[in-house]
SEKEVO-842412 format. One record per residue: residue number from 0; residue in one letter; chain; x, y, z of N, C-alpha, C in turn. Coordinates in steps of 0.2 Angstrom, whole numbers, plus 2048, in hexadecimal, padded with zeros to 3 digits. Layout:
BEGIN
SITE,NUM,a,A,X,Y,Z,X,Y,Z,X,Y,Z
...
! end
This chain:
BEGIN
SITE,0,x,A,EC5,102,47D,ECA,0FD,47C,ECE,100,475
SITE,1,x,A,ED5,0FF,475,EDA,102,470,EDF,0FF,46C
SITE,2,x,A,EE0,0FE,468,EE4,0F7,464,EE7,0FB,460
SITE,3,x,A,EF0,0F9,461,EF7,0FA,460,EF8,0F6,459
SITE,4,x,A,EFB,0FA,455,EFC,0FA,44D,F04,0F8,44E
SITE,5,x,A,F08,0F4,44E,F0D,0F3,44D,F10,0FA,447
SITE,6,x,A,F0C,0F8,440,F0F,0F9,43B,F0E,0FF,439
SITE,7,x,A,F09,102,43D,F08,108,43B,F0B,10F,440
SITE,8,x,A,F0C,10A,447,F0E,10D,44D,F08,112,450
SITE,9,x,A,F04,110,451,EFE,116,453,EF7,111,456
SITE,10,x,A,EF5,113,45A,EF0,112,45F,EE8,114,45B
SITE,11,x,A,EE4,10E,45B,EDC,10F,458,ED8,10E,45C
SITE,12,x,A,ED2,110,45D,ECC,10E,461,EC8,107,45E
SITE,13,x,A,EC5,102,464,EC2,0FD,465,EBA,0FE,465
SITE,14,x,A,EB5,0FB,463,EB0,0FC,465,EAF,0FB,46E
SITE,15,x,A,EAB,100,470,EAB,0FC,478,EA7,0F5,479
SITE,16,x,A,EA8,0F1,47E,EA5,0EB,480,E9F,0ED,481
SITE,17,x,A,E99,0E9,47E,E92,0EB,47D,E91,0E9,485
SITE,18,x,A,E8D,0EE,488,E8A,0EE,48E,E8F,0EE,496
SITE,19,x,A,E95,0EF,494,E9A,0F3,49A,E9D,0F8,498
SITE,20,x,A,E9D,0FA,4A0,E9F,101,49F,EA5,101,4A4
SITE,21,x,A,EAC,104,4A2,EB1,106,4A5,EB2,0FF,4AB
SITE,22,x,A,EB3,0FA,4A8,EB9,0F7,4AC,EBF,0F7,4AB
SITE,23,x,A,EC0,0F5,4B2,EC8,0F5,4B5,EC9,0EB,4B8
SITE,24,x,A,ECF,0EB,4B9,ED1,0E6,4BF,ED0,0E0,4B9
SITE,25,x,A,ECE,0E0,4B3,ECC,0D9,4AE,ED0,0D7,4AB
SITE,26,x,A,ED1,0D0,4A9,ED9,0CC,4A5,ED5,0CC,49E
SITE,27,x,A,EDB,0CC,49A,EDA,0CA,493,EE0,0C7,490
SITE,28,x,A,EDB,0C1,48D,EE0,0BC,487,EDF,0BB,480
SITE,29,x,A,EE4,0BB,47E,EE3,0BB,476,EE2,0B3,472
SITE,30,x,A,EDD,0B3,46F,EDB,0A9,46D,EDC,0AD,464
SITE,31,x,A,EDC,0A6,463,EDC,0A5,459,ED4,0AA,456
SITE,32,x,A,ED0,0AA,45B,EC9,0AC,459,EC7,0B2,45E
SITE,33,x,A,ECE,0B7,462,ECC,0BC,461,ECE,0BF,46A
SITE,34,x,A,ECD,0C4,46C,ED0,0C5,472,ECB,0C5,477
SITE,35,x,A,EC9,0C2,47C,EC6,0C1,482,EC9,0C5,486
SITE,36,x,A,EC2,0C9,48A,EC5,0CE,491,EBF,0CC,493
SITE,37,x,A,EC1,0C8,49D,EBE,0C4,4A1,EBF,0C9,4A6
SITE,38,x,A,EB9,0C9,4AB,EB9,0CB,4B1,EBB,0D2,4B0
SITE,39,x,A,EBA,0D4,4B8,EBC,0DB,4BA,EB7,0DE,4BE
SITE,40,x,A,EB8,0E2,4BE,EB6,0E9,4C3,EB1,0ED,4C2
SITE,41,x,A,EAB,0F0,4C1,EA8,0F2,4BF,EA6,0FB,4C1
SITE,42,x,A,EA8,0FB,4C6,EA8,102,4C9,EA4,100,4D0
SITE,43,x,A,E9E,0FC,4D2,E9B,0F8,4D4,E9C,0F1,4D7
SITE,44,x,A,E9E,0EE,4D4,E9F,0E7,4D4,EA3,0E2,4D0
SITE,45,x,A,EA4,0DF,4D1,EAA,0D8,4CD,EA4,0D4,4CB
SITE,46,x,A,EA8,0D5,4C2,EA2,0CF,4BF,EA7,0C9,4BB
SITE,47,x,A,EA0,0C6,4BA,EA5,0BD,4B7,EA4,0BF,4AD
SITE,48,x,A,EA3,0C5,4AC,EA1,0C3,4A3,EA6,0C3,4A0
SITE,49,x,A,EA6,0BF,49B,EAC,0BF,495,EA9,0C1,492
SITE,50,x,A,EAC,0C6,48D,EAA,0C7,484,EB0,0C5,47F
SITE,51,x,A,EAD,0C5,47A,EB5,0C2,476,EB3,0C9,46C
SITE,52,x,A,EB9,0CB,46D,EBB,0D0,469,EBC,0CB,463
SITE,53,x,A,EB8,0CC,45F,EB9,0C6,458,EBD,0CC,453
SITE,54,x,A,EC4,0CA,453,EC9,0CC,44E,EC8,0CE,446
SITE,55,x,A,EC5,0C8,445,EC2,0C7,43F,EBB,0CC,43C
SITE,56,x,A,EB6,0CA,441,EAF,0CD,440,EAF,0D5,442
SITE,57,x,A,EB2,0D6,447,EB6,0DB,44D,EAF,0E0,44C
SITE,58,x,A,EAC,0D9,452,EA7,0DD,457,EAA,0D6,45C
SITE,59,x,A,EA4,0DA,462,EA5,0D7,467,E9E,0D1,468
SITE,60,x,A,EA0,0CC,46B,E9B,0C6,46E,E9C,0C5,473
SITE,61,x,A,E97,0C4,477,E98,0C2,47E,E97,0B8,47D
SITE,62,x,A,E9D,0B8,482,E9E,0B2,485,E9B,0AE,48B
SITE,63,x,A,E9A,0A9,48D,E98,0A6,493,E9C,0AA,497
SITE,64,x,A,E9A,0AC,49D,E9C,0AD,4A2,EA0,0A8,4A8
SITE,65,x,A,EA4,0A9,4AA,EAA,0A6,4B0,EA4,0A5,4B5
SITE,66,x,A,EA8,0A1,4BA,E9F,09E,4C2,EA2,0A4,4C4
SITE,67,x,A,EA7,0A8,4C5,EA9,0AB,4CD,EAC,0B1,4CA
SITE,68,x,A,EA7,0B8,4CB,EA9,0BE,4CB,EAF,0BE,4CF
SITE,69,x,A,EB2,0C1,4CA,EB9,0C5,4CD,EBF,0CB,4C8
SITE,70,x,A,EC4,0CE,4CB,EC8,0D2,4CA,ECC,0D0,4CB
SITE,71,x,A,ED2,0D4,4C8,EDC,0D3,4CA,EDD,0CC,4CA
SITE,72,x,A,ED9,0C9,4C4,EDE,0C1,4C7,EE1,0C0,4BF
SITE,73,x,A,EE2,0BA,4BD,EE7,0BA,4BA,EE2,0B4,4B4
SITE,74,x,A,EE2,0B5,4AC,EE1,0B1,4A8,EE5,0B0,4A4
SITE,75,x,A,EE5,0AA,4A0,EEA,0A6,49B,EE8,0A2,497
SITE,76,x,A,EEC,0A1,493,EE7,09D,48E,EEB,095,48D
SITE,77,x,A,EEA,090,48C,EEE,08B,48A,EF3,08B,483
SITE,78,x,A,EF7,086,484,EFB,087,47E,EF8,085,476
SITE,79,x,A,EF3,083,478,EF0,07F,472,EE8,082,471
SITE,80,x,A,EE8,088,476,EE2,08C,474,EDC,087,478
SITE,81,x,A,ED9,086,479,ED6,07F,47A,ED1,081,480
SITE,82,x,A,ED5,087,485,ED4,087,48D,ED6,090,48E
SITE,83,x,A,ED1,094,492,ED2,09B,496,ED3,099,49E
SITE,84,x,A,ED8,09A,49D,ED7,097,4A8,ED7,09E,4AC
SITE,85,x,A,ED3,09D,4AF,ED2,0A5,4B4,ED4,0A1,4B9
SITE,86,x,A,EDA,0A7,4BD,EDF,0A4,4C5,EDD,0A9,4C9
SITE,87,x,A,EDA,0A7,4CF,EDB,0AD,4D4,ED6,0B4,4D4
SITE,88,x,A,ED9,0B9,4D9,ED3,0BD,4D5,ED0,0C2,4DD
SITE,89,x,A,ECD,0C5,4DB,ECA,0C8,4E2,EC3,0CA,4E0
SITE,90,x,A,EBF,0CA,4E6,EB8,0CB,4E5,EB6,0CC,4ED
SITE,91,x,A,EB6,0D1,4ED,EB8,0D4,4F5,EBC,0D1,4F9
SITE,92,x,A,EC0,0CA,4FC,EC6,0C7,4FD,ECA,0C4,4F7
SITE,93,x,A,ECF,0C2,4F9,ED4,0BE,4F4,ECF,0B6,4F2
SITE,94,x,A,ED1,0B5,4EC,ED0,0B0,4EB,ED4,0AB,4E9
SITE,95,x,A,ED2,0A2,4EB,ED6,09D,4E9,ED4,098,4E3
SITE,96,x,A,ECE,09C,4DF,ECB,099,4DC,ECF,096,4D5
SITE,97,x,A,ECE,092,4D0,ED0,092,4CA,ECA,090,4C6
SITE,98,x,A,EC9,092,4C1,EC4,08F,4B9,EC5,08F,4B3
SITE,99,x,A,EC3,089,4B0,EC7,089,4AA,EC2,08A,4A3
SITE,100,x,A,EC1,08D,49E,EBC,08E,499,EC0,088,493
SITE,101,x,A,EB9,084,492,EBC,081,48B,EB9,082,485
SITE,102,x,A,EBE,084,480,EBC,085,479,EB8,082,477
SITE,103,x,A,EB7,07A,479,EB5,075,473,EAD,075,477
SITE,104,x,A,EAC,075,47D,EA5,074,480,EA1,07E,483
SITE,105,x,A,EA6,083,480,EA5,08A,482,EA2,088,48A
SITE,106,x,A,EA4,087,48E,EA3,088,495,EA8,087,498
SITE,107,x,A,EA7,088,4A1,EAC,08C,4A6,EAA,086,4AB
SITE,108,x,A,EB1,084,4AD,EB1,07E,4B4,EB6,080,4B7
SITE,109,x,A,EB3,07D,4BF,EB8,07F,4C2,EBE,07A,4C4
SITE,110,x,A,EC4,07C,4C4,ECC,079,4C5,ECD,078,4CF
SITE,111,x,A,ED0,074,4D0,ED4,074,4D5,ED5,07A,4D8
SITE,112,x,A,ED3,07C,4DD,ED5,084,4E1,EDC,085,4E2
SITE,113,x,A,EDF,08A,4E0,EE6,08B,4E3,EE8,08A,4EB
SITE,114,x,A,EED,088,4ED,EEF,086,4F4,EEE,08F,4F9
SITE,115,x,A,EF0,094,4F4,EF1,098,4F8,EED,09F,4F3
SITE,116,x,A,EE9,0A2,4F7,EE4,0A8,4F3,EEA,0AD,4F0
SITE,117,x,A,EE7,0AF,4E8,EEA,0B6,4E6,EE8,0B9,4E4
SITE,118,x,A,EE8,0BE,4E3,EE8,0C5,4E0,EEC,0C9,4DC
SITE,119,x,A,EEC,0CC,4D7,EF2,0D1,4D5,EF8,0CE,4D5
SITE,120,x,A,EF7,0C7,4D1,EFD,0C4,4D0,EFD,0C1,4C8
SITE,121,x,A,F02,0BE,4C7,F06,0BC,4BF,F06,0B5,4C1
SITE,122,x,A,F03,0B3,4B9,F05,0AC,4B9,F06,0AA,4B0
SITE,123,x,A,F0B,0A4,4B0,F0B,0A2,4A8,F09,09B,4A8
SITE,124,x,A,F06,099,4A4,F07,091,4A1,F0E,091,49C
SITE,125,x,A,F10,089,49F,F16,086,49E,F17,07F,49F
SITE,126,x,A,F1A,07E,499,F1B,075,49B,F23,075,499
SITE,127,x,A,F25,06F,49F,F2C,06F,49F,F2D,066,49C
SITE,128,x,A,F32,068,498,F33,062,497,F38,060,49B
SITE,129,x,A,F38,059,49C,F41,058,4A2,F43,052,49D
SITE,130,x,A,F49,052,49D,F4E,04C,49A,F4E,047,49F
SITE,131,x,A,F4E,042,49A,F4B,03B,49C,F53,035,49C
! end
């Protein structure tokens, strides 16, 4: 892993995630206590570990792990920090799954399934306000 210096303009090395080696296909979001990279591809298989890169401390801690191994799906964070939702996904077919990690209880439940399976897709969180 390699972390971008704005101010310096130059590219430094990360420790690697204790105990994986060379994934591919995995998401990552940035929380106030440090960058989480969820799921992926292992060269073998699709796993469900989170680790979270503590900013601060700047080593790495493994997190609970997500229920459903997967790759190429898409994670987010909420606006308030609060929630990681993993959307979609593949682990040998497409998946309609969703899961949501919460901050205050560190565990993973699962959401409402999407109506239609994906993979290798884009998603944001958004709230619209409508005039009243």
């Amino acid at each position: 892993m390699e972390v971008y210096s704005p101010q310096s303009q130059t590219w430094s090395n990360l420790t690697n995630i204790p105990g994986e080696t060379g994934l591919r296909a995995l998401s990552a979001v940035i929380q106030p206590d440090g960058i989480y990279i969820l799921g992926g591809y292992d060269g073998a298989s699709y796993v469900n570990t989170v680790s979270r890169y503590d900013t601060h401390e700047q080593e790495w801690k493994k997190m609970p792990p997500m229920n459903t191994a997967r790759g190429t799906f898409v994670a987010v964070s909420s606006r308030n920090f609060n929630y990681i939702y993993a959307i979609g996904g593949f682990n040998g077919s497409p998946m309609a799954h969703v899961e949501r990690w919460d901050a205050m209880s560190n565990s993973w439940e699962y959401l409402s399934p999407m109506h239609n399976k994906r993979f290798m897709h884009a998603a944001v969180l958004a709230s619209i306000e409508r005039n009243k």
